[in-house]
C-alpha positions, 0 to 999 in steps of 0.5 A: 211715590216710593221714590219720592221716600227713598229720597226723603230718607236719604236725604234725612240720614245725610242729615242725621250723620252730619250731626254726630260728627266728632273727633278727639283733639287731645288725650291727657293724663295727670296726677292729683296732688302731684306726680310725687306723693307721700306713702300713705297721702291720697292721690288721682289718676284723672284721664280727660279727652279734649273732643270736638262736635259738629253739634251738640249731642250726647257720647259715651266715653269709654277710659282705661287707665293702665300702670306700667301696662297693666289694666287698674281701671276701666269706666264709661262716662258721657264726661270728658273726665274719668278719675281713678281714686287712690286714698292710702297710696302705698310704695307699690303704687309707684310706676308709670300710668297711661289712658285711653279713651274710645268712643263711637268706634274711635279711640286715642291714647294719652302720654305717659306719667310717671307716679312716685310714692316716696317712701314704704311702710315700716316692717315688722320684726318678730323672733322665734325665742327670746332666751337661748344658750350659746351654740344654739340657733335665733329664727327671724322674720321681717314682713312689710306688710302693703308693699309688693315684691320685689324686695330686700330685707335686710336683718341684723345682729347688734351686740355691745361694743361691735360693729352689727352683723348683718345678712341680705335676703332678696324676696322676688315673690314676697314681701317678708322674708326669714333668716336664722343667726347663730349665737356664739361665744361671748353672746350675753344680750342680744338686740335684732331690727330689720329693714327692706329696700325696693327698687325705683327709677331714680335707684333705691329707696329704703324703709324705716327700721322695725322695731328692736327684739331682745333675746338673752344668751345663756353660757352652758359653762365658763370660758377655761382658765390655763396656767403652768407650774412654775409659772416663771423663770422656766430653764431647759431641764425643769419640769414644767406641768399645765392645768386646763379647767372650768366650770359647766352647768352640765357634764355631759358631753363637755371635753377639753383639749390642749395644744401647742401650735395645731398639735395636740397634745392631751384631751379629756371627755365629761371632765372639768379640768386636763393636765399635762406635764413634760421636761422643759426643752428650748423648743416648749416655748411658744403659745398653748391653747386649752379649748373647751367644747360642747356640742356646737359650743366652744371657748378658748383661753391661750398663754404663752411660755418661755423656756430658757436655754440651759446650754446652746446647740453643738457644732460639728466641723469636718476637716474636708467636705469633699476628698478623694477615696482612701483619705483622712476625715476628721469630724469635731464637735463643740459647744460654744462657751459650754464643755461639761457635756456628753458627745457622741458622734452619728451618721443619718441614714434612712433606718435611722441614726448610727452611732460612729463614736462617743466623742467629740473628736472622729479620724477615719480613712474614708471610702465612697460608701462613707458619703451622706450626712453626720450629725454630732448630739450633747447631752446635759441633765438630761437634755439632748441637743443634736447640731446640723448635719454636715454632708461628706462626699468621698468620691472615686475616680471616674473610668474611661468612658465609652462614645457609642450610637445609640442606635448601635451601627456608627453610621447615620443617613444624611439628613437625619439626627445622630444620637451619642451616648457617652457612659463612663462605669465607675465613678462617683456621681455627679460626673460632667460629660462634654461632647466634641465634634472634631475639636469643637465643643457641643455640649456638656451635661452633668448627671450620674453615669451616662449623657446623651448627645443629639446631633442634628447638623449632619452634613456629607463631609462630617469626617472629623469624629466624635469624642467624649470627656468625663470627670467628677470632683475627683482629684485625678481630673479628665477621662476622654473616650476614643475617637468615634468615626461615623459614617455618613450614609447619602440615600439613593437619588433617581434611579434610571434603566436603559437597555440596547437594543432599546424598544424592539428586540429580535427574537433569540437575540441578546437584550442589555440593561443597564440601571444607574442612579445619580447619587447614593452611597456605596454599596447599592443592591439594584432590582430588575423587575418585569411588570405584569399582574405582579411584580416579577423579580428577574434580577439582583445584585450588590455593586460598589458603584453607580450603576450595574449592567445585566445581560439577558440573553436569547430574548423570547416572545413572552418576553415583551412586556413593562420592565423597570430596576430598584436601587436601595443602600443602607439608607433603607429608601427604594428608589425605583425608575421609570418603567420601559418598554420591550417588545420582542419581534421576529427576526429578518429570516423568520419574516422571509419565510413567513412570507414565502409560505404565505404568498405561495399558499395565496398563490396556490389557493388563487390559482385553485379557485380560479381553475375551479371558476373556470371549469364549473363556468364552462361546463354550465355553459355549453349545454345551456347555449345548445338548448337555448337555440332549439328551445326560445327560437320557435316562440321568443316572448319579450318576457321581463326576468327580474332578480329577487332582491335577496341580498340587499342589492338586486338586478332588473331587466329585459329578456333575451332575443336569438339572432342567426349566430346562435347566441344571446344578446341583451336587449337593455343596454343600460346595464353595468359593468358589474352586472356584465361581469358577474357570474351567471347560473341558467336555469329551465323555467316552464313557459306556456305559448302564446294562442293568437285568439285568447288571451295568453296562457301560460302552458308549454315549457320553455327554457330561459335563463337567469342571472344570479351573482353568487355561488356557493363553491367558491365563497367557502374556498376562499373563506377556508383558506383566510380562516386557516391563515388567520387561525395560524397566525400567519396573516398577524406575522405578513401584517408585520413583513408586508405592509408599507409605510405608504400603505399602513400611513392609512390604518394609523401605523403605531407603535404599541407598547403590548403584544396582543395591541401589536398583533391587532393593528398588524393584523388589521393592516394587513386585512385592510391591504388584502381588501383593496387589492381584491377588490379590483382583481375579483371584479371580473368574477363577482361571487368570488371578489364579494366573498373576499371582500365581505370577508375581510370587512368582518375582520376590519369591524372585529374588535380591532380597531 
């Protein structure tokens, strides 16, 4: 039965979903009347979904309406529509709209519209004052109201017969704005309006004009009248007076001045009126201005005067402008047309003027401290007028200049710039200085006493020198200088040592030097230096040529080392040579009897050891045969003697049977050479008998004997005697005489460039020859030939390699 309902159920919810299938086919938006509406016209924004339904059922609908995305309207509704009622559409209505519907989980979106509400309300103008007097200061405010910012206002300022002024305020957030105009001069009545802007996408669009406000302009006094006593027909002479003068509605704090072109020339404070007064000179003519002010108020009236000219300005003429030291100057002066005035003759200076003489006419033999500049000055009713300065200039004939280095040595390294100075001591400047190099000009130069001169073609053959000329305006004409040779200085190029004998040197013998270098100028100081820890001075010397040889004589062992030479010239560049080795060995007959003394000791030492090993082997040797026979013969045991392994390399095998001829023979024939020739100690060792009927038991004592391969004796002897050849350096000198080529081809013979690195491989080649030949001859003795052998292999391993 329950499955019979659970089928039932499923069965009516399938039903149940099929019918409330929908879906959206369209969402759209529009705008009632149009897209386009006047400000203040009523307008809809109607959202409408275009839905599709399985069946006929109710759905809620859920709009949103968006202007330029931002959320202005939200409702549900079973409908299909939804409309957002705007009755006064304002400017700030204009935008973009959009929808979007949702129902039952599932949502669409409409396109977008673009709403424009053409024009914008019209502003308001109020003003903070309707009457104001001039200098003070108008404040405005524009407001539109019901629109939204962002703004622009704009305010002006109408007055009659000009153009209005006008003043922009941008207002982002908003939607008034406040702006303050300065009433100036010649403000009576004056009307202000106002308008504002916003910005749409098709560009600008602007509001009507507000409404006009007056504001009446008080003056605070009566623009300033000017005029000059006589009024016409001024002549230089005549005393011209000028009276400034208005009227003001309050004293305090009015003043008037008066100026000629930015200058001024008289002020007063707190009254009506200023004069001012003067003798007439041609240069009082142009324009004047009487100013008044009072506080941020001023008024300007300007006139303009002529004065004409009583007599023209004198004429000085000199009979030269340019003369010798020691000639006749003749300075006139005049006045064209004009001859009833007083002239005087003066010289400029900077402390003032000086007075020559009272006429028109001045004669003097001039000298150079007459040079500068002369000016002649009439004077007529009282008038003094001064004609333009006239420059005389007396000059002395220039010295005989001097052509010098600067740097002060005549001489310049090849390849860098010279420096010239050509002076001359006396003479009048300006003086023109021209350079030669050889016959060839290089440059002149005008200045006052001195030239200089860089020169930076330098080559190696410049040997045709260096002059200089001078001359001034001077009638006496050109001055030239003395020759100046300068030496061309090469700088030292490769240096280079050699020495002969060259690498090895006998001691006590004479070593040569020589350093050359392959260019460089004379003289050249060279250096011999010796490389160590520092840098060691041997040798110097000062040679006019290429190259230099030292001897040094009676060369010692300390004298191995790195030696390398220096040459410098004024050029002041060391060049230094690559380095050489010398190594100081011993000579021929040092060898010889180094060697000698050494075989002779290895002879004796031998020979020493031997009778040692020989005499020790057969007194050990006798008693112990004897004993051996009376001893192991009675109870011979096949007993087993093994060798400890001690020293790494043991030895194992068989006892030892007697025979009839009393001596002992080795039942293990496997045994080596090395075994058989090694040197054998004996020793008693107790060893019990054997009983027949028991088990056996170690009781008695029997003596047997044992191997051991080494001995004491001999391994010290041989080891002092190495050691004392090796602590004397004699086994360092046999490396050197005694080993071959054949030989030494083995321990990688070499040449070093030290001494102690010399004496190391020597005295490993010499270790190494001494172990390859021991061995084989120690063989037969064992103890003896591993002493030696261990020995010389601890001075092969030693650091020497």
């Amino acid at each position: 039965m329950y499955l019979a309902l659970l089928v039932i159920f499923l069965q009516c919810s399938e039903l149940y979903a099929q019918r409330n299938v929908f879906t959206f086919n369209k969402v759209e938006i529009r705008v009632q009347p149009s897209d386009k509406v006047k400000n203040g016209a009523p307008m809809s924004i109607i959202c409408h979904a275009d839905i599709s339904k399985n069946t006929d059922f109710q759905l809620k609908h859920n709009f949103t309406i968006y202007k330029d995305k931002k959320l202005v309207f939200m409702t549900v509704s079973d409908k299909e529509d939804a409309r957002y009622e705007i009755p006064v559409a304002r400017s700030s209505d204009t935008g973009e709209y959009d929808c979007t519907v949702q129902a039952d989980g599932k949502k669409d979106f409409s396109n977008s519209i673009y709403v424009w509400v053409a024009g914008m309300t019209k502003p308001i103008l109020t003003a903070d004052k309707k009457e104001v007097s001039e200098g003070e200061v108008v404040k405005l405010r524009c407001e539109l109201p019901e629109e939204v910012p962002p703004l622009e206002f704009f305010f002006r300022k109408i007055k009659t017969n000009s153009a209005p002024k006008e003043k922009r305020v941008p207002e982002q957030n908003q939607n008034f704005s406040e702006v303050e105009f300065h009433v100036e001069e010649g403000d009576n009545i004056l009307q202000f309006d106002c308008f504002g802007k916003r910005q749409v996408r098709s560009g600008w669009e602007s509001s009507q004009h507000s409404n006009s406000t007056l504001v009446t302009v008080k003056e605070p006094f009566i623009k300033p009248t000017l005029i000059t006593r006589p009024s016409s027909n001024i002549t230089e002479g005549d005393q011209i007076e000028f009276e400034c003068s208005t009227e003001v509605a309050q004293m305090r704090g009015i003043e008037i001045i008066f100026q000629k072109n930015r200058t001024i020339l008289n002020s007063v404070h707190d009254e009506k009126s200023l004069k001012y007064s003067t003798v007439a000179t041609q240069e009082d003519s142009g324009e004047y201005l009487c100013k008044v002010e009072q506080g941020a108020v001023s008024k300007t009236t300007k006139l303009n005067v002529f004065v004409s000219e009583l007599f023209p300005k004198p004429t000085l003429s000199a009979s030269m402008t340019k003369l010798d030291e020691n000639k006749d100057l003749i300075l006139s002066c005049s006045i064209n047309g004009f001859r009833s005035a007083n002239f005087s003759i003066v010289r400029k200076s900077s402390s003032g003027d000086i007075l020559l003489k009272n006429s028109r006419v001045l004669a003097i033999k001039v000298n150079v401290n007459d040079t500068g500049s002369y000016t002649c000055k009439a004077a007529v009713k009282g008038i003094v007028k001064e004609s333009k300065r006239v420059r005389i200039n007396v000059y002395a004939p220039v010295s005989k200049p001097t052509l010098s280095v600067v740097s002060g040595s005549p001489e310049v390294v090849l390849g860098n710039p010279l420096q010239l100075i050509c002076q001359s001591v006396m003479g009048t400047p300006p003086i023109t200085f021209t350079f030669y190099k050889g016959d060839e000009i290089k440059k002149n130069v005008t200045n006052d006493t001195y030239a200089m001169f860089l020169d930076e073609d330098i080559g190696l053959n410049d040997n045709g020198g260096y002059k200089c000329d001078a001359r001034n305006s001077h009638s006496s004409g050109v001055k030239t200088s003395n020759i100046l040779n300068v030496t061309v200085i090469v700088p030292i190029r490769d240096a280079s040592l050699g020495s002969f004998p060259y690498g090895e040197v006998e001691v006590g013998s004479d070593t040569t030097f020589l350093c050359s270098v392959k260019e460089g100028s004379w003289p050249i100081d060279f250096k011999f230096f010796k490389k160590t820890d520092h840098e060691v001075l041997l040798h110097e010397v000062r040679e006019y040529s290429d190259r230099t040889i030292w001897h040094k004589k009676t060369m010692k062992r300390k004298d191995t080392g790195t030696y390398y030479c220096m040459a410098s010239n004024r050029a002041s560049v060391n060049v230094r040579s690559r380095p050489i080795t010398i190594s100081v060995i011993l000579a021929a007959w040092q060898k010889g009897v180094i060697a000698a003394f050494v075989l002779t000791a290895m002879a004796g030492a031998g020979a020493i050891a031997l009778w040692w090993f020989l005499r020790k082997k057969k007194k050990a040797k006798g008693p112990s045969m004897e004993m051996s026979g009376s001893a192991l013969a009675p109870n011979l045991t096949n007993e087993k003697l093994t060798r400890q392994p001690s020293d790494g390399n043991y030895y194992s095998g068989s006892g030892y049977i007697e025979n009839n001829e009393n001596y002992m023979k080795s039942t293990d024939e496997s045994k080596g050479p090395d075994v058989e020739s090694a040197e054998v100690d004996y020793t008693e060792v107790e060893v019990s008998s054997l009983d027949p009927h028991r088990a056996p038991e170690q009781k008695g004592t029997e003596t047997v004997y044992s191997e051991i391969r080494k001995t004491n004796n001999g391994h010290f002897l041989w080891k002092m005697m190495l050691l004392i050849l090796w602590k004397t350096g004699i086994l360092e000198y046999m490396g050197i005489l005694m080993l071959p080529r054949t030989v030494t081809s083995k321990i990688s013979w070499e040449k070093k460039t030290s001494q102690d690195g010399r004496c190391c491989k020597y005295f490993k080649g010499f270790a190494a020859v001494i172990y390859e030949f021991a061995r084989p001859v120690f063989s037969k003795f064992i103890s003896l030939g591993e002493t030696i052998e261990m020995f010389l292999k601890h001075l092969m391993d030693k650091n020497y390699k």
